[in-house]
C-alpha positions in Angstrom: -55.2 -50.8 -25.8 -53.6 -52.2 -28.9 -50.4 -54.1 -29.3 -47.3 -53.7 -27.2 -45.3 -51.6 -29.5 -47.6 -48.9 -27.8 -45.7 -46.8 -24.8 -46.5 -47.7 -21.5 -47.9 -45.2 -19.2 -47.7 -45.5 -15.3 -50.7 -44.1 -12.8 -49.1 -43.3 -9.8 -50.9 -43.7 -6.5 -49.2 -43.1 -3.5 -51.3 -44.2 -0.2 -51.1 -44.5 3.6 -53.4 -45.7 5.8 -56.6 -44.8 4.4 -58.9 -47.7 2.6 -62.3 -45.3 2.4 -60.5 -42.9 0.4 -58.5 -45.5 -1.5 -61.8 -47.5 -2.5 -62.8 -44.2 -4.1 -59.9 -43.3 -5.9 -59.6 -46.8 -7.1 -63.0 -47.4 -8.3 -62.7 -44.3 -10.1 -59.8 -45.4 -12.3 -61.8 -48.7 -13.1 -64.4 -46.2 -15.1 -61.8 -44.9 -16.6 -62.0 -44.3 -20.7 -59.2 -46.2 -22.1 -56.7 -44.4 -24.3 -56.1 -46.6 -27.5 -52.7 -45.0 -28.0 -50.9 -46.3 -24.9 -50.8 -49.5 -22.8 -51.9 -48.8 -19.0 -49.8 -50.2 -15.8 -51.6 -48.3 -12.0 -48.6 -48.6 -9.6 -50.0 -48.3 -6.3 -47.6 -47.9 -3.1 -48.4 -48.6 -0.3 -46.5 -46.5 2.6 -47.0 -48.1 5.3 -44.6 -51.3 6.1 -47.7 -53.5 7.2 -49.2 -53.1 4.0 -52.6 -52.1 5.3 -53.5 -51.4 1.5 -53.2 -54.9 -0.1 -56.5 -56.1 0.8 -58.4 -52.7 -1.0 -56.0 -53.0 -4.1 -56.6 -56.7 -5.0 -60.3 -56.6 -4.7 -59.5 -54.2 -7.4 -57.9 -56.6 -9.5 -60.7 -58.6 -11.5 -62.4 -54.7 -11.9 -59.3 -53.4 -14.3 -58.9 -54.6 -17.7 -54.8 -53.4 -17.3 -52.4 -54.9 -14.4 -52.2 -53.3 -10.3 -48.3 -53.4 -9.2 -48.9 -53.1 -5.6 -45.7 -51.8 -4.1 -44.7 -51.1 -0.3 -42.6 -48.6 0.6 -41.6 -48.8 4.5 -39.8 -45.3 4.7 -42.3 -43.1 5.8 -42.9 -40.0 3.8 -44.2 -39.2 0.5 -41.2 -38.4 -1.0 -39.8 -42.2 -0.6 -43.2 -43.1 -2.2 -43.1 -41.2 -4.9 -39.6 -41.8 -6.0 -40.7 -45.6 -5.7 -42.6 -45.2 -8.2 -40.6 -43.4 -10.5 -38.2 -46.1 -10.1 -40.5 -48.9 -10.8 -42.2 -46.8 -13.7 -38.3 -46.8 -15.2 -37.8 -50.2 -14.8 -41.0 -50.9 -17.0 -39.5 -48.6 -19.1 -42.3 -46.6 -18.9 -42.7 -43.6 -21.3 -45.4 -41.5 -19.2 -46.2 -41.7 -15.7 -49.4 -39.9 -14.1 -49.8 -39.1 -10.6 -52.7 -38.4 -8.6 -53.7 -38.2 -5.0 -55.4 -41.3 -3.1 -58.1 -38.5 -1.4 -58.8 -37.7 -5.1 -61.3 -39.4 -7.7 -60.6 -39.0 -11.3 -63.0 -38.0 -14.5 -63.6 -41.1 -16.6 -62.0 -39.0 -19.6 -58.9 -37.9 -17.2 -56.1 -40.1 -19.1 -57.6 -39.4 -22.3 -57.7 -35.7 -22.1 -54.5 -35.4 -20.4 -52.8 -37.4 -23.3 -54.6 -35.4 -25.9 -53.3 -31.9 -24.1 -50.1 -33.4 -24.2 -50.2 -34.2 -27.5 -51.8 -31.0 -28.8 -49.5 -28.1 -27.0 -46.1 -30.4 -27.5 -45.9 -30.5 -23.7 -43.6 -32.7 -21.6 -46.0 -32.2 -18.5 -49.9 -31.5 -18.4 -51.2 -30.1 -14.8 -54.7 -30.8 -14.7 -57.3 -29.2 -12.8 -58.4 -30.3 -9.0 -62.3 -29.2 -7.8 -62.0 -29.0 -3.7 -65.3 -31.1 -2.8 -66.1 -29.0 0.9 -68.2 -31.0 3.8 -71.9 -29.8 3.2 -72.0 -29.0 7.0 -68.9 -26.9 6.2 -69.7 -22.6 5.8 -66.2 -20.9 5.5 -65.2 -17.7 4.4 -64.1 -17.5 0.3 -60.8 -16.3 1.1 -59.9 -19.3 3.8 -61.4 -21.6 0.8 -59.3 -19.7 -1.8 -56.7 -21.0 0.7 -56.5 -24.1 -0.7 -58.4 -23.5 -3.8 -57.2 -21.5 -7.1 -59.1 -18.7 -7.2 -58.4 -18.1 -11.4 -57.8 -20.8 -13.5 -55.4 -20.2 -16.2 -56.4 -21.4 -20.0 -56.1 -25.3 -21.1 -52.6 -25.0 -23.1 -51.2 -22.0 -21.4 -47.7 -21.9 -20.2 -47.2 -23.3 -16.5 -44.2 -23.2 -14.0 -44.8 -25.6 -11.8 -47.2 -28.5 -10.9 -48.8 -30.6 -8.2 -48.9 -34.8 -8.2 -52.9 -34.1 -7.5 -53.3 -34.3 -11.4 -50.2 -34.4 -13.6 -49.1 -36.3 -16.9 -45.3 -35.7 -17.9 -43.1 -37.9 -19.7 -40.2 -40.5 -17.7 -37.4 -38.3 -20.4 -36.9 -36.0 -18.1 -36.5 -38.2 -15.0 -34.4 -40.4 -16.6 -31.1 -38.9 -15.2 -32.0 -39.4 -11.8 -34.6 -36.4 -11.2 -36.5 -36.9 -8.0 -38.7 -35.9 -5.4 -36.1 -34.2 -2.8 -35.8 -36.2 0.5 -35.4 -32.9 2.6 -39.3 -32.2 2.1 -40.3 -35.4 2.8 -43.2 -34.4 5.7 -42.3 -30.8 5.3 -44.7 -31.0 2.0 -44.0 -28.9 -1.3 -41.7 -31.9 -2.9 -43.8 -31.7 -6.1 -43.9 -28.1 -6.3 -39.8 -28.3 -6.3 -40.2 -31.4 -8.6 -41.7 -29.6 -11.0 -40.2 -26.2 -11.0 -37.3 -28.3 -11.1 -38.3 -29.5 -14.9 -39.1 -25.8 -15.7 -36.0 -24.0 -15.2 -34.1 -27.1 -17.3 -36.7 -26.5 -19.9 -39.5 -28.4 -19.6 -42.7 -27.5 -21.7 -45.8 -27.4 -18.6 -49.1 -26.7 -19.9 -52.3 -26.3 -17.8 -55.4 -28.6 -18.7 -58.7 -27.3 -17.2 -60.7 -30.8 -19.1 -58.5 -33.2 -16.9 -60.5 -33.2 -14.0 -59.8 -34.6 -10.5 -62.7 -33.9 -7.1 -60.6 -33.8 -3.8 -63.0 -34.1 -0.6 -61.7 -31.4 2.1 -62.0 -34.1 5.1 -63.5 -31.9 8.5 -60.1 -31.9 9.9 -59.2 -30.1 7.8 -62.4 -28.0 6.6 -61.6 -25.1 9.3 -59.9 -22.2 9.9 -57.1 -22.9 11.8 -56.0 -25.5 9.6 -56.5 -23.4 6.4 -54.2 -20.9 7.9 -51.7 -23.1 9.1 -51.2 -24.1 5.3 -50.4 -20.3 4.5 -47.7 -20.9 7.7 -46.3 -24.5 5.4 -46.6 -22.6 2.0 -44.2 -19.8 3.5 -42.0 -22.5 5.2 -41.7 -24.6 2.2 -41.2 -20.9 -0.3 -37.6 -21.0 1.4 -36.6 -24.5 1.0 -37.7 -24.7 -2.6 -35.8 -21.3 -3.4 -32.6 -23.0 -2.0 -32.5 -26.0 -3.8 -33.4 -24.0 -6.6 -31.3 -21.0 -6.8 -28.7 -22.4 -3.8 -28.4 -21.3 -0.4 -27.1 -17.8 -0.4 -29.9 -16.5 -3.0 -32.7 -18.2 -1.0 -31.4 -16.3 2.4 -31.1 -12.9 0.7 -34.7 -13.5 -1.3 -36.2 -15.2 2.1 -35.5 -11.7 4.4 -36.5 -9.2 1.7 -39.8 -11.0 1.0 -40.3 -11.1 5.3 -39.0 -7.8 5.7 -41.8 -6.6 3.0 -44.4 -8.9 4.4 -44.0 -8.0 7.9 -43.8 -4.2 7.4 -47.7 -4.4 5.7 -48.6 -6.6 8.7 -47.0 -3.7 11.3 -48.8 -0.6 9.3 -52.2 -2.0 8.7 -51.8 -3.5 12.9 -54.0 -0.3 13.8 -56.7 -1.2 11.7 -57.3 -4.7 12.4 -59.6 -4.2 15.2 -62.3 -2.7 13.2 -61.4 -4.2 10.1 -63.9 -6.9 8.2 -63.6 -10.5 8.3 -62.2 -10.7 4.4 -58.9 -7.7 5.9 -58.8 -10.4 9.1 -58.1 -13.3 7.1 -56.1 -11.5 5.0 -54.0 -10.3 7.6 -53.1 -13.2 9.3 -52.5 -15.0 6.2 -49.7 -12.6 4.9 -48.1 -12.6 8.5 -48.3 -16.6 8.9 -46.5 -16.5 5.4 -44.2 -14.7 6.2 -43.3 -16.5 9.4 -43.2 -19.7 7.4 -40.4 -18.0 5.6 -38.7 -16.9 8.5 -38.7 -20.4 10.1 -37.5 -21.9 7.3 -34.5 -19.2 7.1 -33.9 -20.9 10.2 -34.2 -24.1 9.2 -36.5 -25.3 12.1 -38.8 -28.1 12.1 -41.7 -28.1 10.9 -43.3 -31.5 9.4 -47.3 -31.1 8.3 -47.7 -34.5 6.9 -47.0 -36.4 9.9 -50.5 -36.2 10.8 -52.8 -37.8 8.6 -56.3 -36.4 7.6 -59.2 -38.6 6.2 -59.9 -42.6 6.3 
């Protein structure tokens, strides 16, 4: 880093209540290659109100050559830590802010790469590229892993909709007029994926980076098949929320029955065969009619709140 007339950029970290994975998120940023065209701030918040975290982030201190702001958010939910650190990023007049997830380490060329992708497609968001790190104990079906997992990977510079906060670079412009992560999907999940469809449809440039790396480890609680398929039941759930904040309620309701009416008619006529069918049409089966529930409950606007249960330590 040279001089401060370079922009500032922000890491986000958003944690609760897990110092094992924090440690190894954290000690991944401290290998970090240093950009030399940006100055470097890691916002870490904290979301539990007895700040749980403090001890892990300050024996980080003396390991990073750039400053830890260690924040607590008492609201509980991701959405109120996230939007902390927006706010905190703005009020450091920040000109980038990078997010990603504290059960996630980092490449050391993550930042750099990023920036350059940025830089090279004229992009106002990069959306890197997160490897699932499975329990070796762990032997699941492909399609329960593809679950979670992308199964194609689109190419570094090509045009994006959306995004995750599990590797993203995008630039504080477009959040400066008080773009946020939306409270009503706070432990619902699916607040990014709004966020950044969000940016899309008012015109923001997303790119995909497949150099910008981030590992996730898939913690055994969640390494299993009745979690994996739960998640197609929270993708569905959240499919409905996100179209109504997108397109408003009425288009959401009419979108929301076609796609169940479609889903659950495929379901109905291929019911016959599922007895005899293979594992792969099993697990595809259920995982169209969970999806489509999802949807359905969300028409109805019943409760469903995944991240009140937290996986890993």
């Amino acid at each position: 880093m040279k001089g401060e007339e370079n922009p500032l950029l922000c890491i986000g970290l958003c944690t609760y209540q897990r110092p094992d994975m924090l440690t190894e998120a954290l000690d991944s940023v401290a290998q970090l290659r240093l950009p030399s065209n940006v100055n470097l701030k890691l916002l870490v918040c904290d979301n539990d109100a007895e700040a749980s975290a403090r001890e892990v982030v300050d024996s980080f201190r003396p390991k990073l050559s750039f400053p830890i702001e260690y924040l607590i958010e008492g609201n509980r939910g991701i959405v109120f830590a996230r939007n902390r650190i927006l706010e905190v990023a703005l009020q450091h007049s920040a000109t980038y802010v990078a997010f990603f997830d504290d059960d996630e380490t980092v490449e050391p060329g993550w930042l750099v790469t990023l920036l350059q992708c940025m830089e090279e497609y004229d992009a106002d968001v990069v959306n890197g590229k997160v490897v699932f790190l499975w329990p070796d104990e762990v032997n699941l079906h492909v399609r329960l892993r593809n679950m979670l997992q992308r199964m194609h990977f689109p190419q570094t510079g090509e045009r994006q909709h959306g995004s995750g906060t599990g590797n993203v670079l995008f630039k504080t412009d477009w959040i400066r007029e008080g773009h946020r992560f939306h409270h009503e999907l706070n432990l619902r999940g699916g607040s990014d994926q709004l966020f950044f469809q969000q940016l899309n449809d008012k015109g923001a440039r997303i790119v995909w980076c497949n150099e910008a790396l981030a590992y996730e480890k898939v913690p055994l609680s969640r390494a299993n098949r009745e979690w994996l398929l739960k998640r197609r039941y929270r993708y569905g759930y959240n499919k409905f929320y996100i179209l109504k904040h997108r397109f408003g309620l009425a288009h959401a309701r009419k979108d929301s029955k076609r796609f169940c009416l479609k889903e659950f008619m495929w379901c109905i006529s291929r019911a016959p065969f599922y007895p005899l069918g293979s594992e792969d049409f099993k697990i595809k089966w259920i995982a169209k009619w969970l999806f489509a529930k999802g949807v359905w409950h969300g028409l109805q606007e019943k409760d469903y709140f995944e991240y009140q249960i937290v996986h890993g330590s």
